[in-house]
C-alpha positions as CSV (number, residue, x, y, z in Angstrom):
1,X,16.4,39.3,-6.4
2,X,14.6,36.9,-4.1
3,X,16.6,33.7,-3.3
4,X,14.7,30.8,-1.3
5,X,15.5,28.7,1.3
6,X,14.9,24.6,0.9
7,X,11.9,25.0,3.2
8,X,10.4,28.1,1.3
9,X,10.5,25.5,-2.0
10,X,9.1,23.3,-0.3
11,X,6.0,25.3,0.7
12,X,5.9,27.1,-2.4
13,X,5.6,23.1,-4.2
14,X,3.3,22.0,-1.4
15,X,0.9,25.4,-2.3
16,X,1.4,25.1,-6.3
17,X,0.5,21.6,-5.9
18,X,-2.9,22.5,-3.9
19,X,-3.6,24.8,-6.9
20,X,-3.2,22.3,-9.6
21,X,-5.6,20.1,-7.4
22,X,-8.2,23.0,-7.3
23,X,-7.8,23.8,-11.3
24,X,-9.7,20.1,-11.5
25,X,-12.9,21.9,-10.0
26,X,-12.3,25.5,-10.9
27,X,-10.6,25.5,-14.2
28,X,-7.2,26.8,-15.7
29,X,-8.4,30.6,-15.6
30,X,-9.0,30.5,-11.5
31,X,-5.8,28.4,-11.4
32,X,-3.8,30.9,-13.4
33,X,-4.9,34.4,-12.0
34,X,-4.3,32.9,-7.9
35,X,-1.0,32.1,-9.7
36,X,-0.3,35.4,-11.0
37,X,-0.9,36.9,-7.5
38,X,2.4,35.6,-6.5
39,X,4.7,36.5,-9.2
40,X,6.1,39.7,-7.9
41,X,9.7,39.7,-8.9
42,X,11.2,37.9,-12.1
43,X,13.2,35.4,-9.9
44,X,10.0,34.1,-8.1
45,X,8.0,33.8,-11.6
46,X,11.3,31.8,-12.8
47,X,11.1,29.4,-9.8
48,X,7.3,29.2,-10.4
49,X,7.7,28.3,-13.6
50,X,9.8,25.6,-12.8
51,X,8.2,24.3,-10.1
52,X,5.1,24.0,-12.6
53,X,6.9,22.6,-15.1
54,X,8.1,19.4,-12.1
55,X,4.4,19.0,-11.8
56,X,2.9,18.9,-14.9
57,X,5.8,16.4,-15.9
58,X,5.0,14.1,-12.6
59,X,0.7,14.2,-13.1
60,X,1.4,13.2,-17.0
61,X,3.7,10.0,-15.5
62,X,0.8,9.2,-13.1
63,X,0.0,5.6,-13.8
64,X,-3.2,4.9,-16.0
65,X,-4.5,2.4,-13.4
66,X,-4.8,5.4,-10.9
67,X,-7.1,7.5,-13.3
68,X,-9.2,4.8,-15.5
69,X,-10.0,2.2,-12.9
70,X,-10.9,4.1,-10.4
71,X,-13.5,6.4,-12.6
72,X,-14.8,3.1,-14.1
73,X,-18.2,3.3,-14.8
74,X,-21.1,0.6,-14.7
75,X,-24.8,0.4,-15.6
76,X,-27.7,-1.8,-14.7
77,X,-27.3,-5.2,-12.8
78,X,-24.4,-8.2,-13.2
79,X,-24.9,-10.5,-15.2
80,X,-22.4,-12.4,-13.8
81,X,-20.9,-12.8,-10.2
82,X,-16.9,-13.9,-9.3
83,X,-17.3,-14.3,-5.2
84,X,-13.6,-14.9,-3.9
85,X,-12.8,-15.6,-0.2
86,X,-9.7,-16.0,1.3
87,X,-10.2,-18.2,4.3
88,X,-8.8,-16.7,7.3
89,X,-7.8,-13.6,5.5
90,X,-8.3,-10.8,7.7
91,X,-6.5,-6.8,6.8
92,X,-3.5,-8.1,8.5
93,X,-3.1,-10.9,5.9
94,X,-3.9,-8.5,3.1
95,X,-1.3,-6.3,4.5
96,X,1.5,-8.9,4.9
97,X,1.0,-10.0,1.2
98,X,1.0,-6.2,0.0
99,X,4.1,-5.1,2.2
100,X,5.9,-8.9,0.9
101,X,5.2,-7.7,-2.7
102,X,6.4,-4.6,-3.3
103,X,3.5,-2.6,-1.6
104,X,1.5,-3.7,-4.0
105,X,-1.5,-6.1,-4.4
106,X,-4.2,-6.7,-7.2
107,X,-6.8,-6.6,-4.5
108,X,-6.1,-3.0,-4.7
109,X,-7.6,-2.8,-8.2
110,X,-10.9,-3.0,-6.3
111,X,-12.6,0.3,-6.1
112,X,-15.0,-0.4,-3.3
113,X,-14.4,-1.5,0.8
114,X,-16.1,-3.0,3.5
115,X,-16.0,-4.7,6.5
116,X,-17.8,-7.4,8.1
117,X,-19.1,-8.7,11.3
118,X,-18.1,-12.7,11.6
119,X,-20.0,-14.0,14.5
120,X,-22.2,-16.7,13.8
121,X,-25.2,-18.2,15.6
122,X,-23.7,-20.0,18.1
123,X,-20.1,-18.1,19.0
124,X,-18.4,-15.1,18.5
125,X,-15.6,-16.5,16.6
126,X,-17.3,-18.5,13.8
127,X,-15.7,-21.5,12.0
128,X,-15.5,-21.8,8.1
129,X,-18.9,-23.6,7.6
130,X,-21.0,-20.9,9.5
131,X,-19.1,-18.2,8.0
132,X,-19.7,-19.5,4.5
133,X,-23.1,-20.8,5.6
134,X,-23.7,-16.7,6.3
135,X,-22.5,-15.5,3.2
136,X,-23.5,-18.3,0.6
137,X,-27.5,-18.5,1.9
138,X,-28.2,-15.4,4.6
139,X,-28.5,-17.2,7.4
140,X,-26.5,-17.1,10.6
141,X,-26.1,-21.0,11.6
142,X,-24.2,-22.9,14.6
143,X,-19.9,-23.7,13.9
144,X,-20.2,-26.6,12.1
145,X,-23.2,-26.4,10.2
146,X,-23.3,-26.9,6.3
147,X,-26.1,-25.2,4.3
148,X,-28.5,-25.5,7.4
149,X,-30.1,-23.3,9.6
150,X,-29.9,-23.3,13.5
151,X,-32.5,-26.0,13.2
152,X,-30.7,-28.3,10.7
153,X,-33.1,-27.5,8.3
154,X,-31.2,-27.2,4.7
155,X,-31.1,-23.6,3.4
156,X,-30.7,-22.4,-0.1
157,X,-27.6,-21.2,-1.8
158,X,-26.7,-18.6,-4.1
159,X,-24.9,-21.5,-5.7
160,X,-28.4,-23.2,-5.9
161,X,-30.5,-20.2,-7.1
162,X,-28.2,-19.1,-9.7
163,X,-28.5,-22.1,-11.0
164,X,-32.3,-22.7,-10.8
165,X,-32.3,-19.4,-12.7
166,X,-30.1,-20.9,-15.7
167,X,-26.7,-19.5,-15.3
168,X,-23.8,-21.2,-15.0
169,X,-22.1,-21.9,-11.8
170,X,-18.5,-23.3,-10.7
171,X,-16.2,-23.2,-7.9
172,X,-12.4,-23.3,-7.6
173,X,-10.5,-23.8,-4.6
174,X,-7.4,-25.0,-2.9
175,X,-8.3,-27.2,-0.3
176,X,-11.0,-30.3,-0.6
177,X,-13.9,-29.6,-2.6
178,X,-15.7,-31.0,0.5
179,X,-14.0,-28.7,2.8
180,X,-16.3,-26.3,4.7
181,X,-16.3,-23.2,2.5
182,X,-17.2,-25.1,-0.7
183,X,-19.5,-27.5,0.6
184,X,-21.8,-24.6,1.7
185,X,-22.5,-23.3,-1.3
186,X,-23.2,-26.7,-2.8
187,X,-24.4,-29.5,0.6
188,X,-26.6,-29.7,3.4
189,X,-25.4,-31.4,5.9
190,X,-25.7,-31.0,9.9
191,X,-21.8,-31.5,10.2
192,X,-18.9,-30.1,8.4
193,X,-17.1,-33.2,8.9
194,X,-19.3,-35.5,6.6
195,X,-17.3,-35.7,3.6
196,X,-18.4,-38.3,2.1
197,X,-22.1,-37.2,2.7
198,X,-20.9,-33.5,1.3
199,X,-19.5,-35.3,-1.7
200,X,-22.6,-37.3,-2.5
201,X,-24.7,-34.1,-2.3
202,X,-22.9,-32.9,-5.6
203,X,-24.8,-35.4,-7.3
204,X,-27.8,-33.7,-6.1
205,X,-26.7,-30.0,-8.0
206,X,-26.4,-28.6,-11.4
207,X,-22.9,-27.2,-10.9
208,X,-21.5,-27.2,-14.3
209,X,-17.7,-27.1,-13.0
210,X,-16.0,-27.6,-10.0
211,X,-12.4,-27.9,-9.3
212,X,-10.2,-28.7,-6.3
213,X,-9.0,-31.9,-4.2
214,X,-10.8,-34.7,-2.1
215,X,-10.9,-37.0,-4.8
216,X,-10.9,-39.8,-2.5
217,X,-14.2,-38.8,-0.9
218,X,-15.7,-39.7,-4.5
219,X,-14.2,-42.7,-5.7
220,X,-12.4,-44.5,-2.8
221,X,-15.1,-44.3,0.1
222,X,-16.1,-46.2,3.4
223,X,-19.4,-47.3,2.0
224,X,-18.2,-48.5,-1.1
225,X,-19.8,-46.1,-3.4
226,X,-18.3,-44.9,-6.4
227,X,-19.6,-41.7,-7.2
228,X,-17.5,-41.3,-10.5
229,X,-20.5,-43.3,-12.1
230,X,-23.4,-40.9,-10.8
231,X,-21.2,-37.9,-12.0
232,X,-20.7,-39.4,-15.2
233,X,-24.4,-40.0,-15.8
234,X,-25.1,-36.7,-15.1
235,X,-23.3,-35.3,-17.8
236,X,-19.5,-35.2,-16.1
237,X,-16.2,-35.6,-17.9
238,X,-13.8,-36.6,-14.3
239,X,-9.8,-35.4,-14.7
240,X,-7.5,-35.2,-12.7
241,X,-4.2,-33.0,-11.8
242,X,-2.5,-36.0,-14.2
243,X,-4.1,-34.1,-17.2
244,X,-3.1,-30.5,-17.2
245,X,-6.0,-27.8,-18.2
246,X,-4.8,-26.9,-21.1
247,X,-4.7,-30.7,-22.5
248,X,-8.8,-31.2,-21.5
249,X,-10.9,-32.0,-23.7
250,X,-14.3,-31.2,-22.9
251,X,-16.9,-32.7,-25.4
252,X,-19.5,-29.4,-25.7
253,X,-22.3,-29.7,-23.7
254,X,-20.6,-31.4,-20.6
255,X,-20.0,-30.4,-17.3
256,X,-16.2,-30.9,-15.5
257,X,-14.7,-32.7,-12.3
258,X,-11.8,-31.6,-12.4
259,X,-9.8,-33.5,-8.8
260,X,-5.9,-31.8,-7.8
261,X,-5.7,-33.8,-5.0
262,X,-6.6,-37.5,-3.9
263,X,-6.9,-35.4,-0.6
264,X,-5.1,-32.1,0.8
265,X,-4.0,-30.2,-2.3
266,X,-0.3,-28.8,-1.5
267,X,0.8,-25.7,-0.5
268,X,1.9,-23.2,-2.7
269,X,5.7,-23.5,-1.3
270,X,5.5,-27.2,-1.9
271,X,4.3,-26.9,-5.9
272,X,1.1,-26.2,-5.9
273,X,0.1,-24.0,-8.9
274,X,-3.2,-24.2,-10.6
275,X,-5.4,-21.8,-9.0
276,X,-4.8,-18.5,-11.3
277,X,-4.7,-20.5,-13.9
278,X,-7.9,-22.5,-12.9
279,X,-10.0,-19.8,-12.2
280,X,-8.8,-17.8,-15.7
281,X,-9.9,-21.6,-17.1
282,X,-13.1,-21.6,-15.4
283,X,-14.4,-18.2,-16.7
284,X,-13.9,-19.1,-19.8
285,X,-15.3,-22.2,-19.8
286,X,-18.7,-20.8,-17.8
287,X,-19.3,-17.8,-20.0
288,X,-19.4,-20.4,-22.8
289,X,-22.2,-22.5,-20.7
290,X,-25.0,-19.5,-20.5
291,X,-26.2,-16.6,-22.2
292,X,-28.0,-15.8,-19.1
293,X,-24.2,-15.1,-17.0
294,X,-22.7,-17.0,-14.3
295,X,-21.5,-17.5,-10.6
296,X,-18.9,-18.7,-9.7
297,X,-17.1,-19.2,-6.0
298,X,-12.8,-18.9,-5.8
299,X,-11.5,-19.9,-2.5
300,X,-8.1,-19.3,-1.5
301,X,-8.4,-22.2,1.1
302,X,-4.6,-22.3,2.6
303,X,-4.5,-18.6,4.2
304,X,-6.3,-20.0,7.2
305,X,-3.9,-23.1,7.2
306,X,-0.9,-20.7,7.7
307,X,-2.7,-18.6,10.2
308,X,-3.3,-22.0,12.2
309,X,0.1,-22.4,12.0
310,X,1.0,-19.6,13.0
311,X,3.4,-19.4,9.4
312,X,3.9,-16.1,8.0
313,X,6.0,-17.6,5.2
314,X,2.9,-19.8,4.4
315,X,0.2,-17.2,5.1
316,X,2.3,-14.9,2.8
317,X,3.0,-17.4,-0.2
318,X,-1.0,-18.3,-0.1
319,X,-1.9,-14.6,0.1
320,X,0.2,-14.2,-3.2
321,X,-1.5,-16.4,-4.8
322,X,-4.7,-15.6,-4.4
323,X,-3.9,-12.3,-5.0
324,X,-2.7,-13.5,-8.6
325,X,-6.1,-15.0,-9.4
326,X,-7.8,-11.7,-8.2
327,X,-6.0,-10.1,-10.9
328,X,-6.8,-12.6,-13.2
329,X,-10.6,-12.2,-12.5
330,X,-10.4,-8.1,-12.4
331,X,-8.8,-8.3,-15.8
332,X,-12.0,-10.5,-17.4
333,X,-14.3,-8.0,-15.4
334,X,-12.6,-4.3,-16.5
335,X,-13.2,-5.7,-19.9
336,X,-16.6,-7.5,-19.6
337,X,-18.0,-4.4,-18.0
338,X,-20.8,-6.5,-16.4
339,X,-19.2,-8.9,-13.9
340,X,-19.4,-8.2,-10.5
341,X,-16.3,-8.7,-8.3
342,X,-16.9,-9.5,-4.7
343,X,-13.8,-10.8,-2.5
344,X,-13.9,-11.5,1.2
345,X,-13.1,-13.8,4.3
346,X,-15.0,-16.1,6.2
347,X,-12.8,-14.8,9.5
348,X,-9.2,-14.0,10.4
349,X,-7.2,-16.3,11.7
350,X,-4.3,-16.5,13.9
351,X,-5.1,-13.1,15.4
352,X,-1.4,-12.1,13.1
353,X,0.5,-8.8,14.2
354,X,2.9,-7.6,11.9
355,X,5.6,-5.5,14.9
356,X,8.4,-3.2,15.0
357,X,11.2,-4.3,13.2
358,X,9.3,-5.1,10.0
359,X,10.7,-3.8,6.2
360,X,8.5,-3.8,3.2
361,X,10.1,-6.8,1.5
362,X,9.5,-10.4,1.4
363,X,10.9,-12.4,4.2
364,X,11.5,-9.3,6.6
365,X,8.3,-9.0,8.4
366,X,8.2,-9.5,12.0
367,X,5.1,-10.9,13.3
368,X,3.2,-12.5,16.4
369,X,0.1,-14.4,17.0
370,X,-2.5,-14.3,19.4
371,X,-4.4,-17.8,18.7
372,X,-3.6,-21.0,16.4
373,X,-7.5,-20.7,15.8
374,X,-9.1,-18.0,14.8
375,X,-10.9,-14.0,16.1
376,X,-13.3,-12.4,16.4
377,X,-12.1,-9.8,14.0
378,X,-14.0,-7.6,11.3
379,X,-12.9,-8.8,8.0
380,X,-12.9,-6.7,4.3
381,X,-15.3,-7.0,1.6
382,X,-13.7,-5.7,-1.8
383,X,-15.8,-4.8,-4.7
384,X,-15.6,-4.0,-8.3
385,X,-18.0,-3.8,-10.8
386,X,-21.5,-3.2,-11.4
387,X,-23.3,-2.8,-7.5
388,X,-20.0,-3.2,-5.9
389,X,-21.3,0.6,-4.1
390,X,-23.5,-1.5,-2.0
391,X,-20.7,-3.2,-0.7
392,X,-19.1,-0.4,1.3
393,X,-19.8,0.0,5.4
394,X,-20.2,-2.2,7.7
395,X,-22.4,-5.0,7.9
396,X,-22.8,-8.8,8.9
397,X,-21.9,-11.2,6.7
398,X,-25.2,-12.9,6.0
399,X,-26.1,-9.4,4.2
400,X,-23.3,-10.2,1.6
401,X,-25.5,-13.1,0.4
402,X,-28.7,-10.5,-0.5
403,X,-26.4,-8.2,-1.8
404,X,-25.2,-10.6,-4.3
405,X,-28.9,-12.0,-4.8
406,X,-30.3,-8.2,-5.9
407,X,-27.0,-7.9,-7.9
408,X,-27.7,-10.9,-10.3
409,X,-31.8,-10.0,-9.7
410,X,-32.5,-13.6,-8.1
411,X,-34.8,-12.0,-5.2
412,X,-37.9,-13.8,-6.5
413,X,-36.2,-17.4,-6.5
């Protein structure tokens, strides 16, 4: 009788495993007769029967995420459009989150990747406002720049066109809604640092939601102005985080301010928690708005803060939670079937290393820093959902913006 050695299993599993791999393209007869051309003696047709019988039993314990969402399919354009950035989050932030949870991220869920090229118009490393500038109207602008061109001449969003076509729009975030990411998809102004001038250009939009800090740039500013009373006459209700979302109440019809912060919302660490919960909040709240579909921008704004820090504890924590609202927005779109999931960075910062030394747990990753600002660095574009096949390769990031405008079918806007 044939006896086999540990390695001769192993070879034999490796082989057998091949075969059950091949069956998926040549069916169980093919599978079955290349089988039968090993049995030559009862022992080995014993140990083959076993060895079949291992994997059968591990491919029917193969989790269903594995086989469903990655055979999803979808038809025809999105109706609507979920475009998350992480600010600063480059693969080596995505891969300190995964290796700090388990191995395991929601980002993963996403069945299509990219990368894309940074630079803007006036540097090789951008800054947030040219970076979101890029993605949010096609154009490559100078650091600094908010919704304008090289030549300060205002640009228009997808934020803006959506709207002009009669969807909804919203954005969630965790810094100041007048911070640079946000404010390019709703202001035009020639300098990121004009808050109060970002802020007043809200009044100038159709946004129907928008959630995050800076209250202060609103209602206690240098010139006097309360904008609180323009908001309201365009149709806002104003809350605060005083008033937690599930206690609004949001007469139909009106649009919502909702402020977290008179300034800097906190970090995670320090008790921050709405953004999962906010963006779940804010989808259904926009779906309700138009039967023409939405847009709607998600930044996870403190990933750059740690990187500028040069905090892995903090780039991690912010990572996390970002990731949860990912999964909150890939569980509304595996059901809707016609949202469009696109998630990205503006840039990487911190130029983060993750060295020798490191274990796949939280708190035991070893790490180093090039900059406190930010690279140069490629960043990924995940997808899911219908189009998000355009969305693999490489390419600069202004081409994100008329991938997203063909999605939704705004090109004549």
């Amino acid at each position: 009788m044939t006896s086999f050695s540990g390695s001769e299993w192993m070879d034999l599993f490796c082989f057998l495993q091949k075969k059950m791999n091949k069956k998926q393209q040549n069916g169980f007869p093919g599978f079955f007769w290349e089988i039968g051309q090993l049995i030559e003696e009862p022992d080995c047709f014993m140990k083959i029967t076993r060895v079949l019988f291992i994997l059968a039993f591990l491919s029917a314990c193969r989790p269903v995420a594995e086989t469903t969402e990655s055979s999803a399919k979808f038809h025809g354009k999105a109706r609507n459009i979920i475009f998350m950035v992480g600010d600063g989050m480059g693969i080596a932030q995505v891969t300190a989150g995964m290796y700090s949870n388990f191995n395991k991220l929601n980002i993963e869920r996403c069945t299509y990747v990219g990368l894309s090229k940074t630079h803007s118009a006036s540097d090789l490393i951008t800054d947030s406002a040219a970076g979101a500038t890029a993605f949010a109207s096609g154009k490559k602008t100078y650091n600094g720049a908010v919704g304008v061109g090289p030549d300060s001449i205002p640009v228009p969003t997808i934020l803006e066109l959506a709207s002009r076509a009669g969807l909804a729009t919203g954005m969630v975030v965790t810094s100041e809604i007048t911070h640079a990411t946000p404010a390019c998809f709703i202001a035009h102004q020639p300098s990121r640092n004009m808050y109060e001038e970002i802020a007043a250009d809200f009044l100038k939009t159709d946004i129907d939601l928008f959630i995050g800090g800076g209250q202060n740039y609103f209602e206690k500013r240098r010139d006097g102005n309360n904008l609180f009373y323009g908001l309201r006459e365009k149709g806002y209700i104003i809350y605060n985080q005083t008033t937690p979302l599930d206690d609004l109440r949001i007469p139909p019809g009106k649009k919502l301010a909702y402020f977290t912060a008179a300034d800097k919302p906190l970090p995670k660490s320090q008790g921050r928690d709405y953004l999962p919960e906010a963006t779940k909040f804010s989808i259904d709240f926009l779906q309700k708005r138009s039967e023409k579909g939405f847009f709607m921008m998600v930044e996870g704004s403190q990933i750059d803060w740690g990187g500028h820090a040069n905090n892995t504890d903090y780039t991690v924590e912010e990572m996390l939670d970002f990731d949860e609202a990912i999964g909150k927005v890939l569980d509304f779109a595996e059901k809707d079937r016609h949202t469009l999931v696109v998630i990205t960075a503006d840039h990487e910062t911190g130029g983060l290393g993750i060295n020798a030394g490191s274990a796949m747990r939280k708190g035991r990753l070893k790490t180093g820093y090039t900059t406190t600002g930010h690279t140069a660095e490629m960043v990924p574009v995940f997808a899911f959902g219908p189009g998000a096949e355009a969305f693999s390769g490489i390419y600069e990031n202004t081409e994100i913006f008329y991938k997203m405008v063909k999605s939704l079918g705004l090109n004549d806007l």
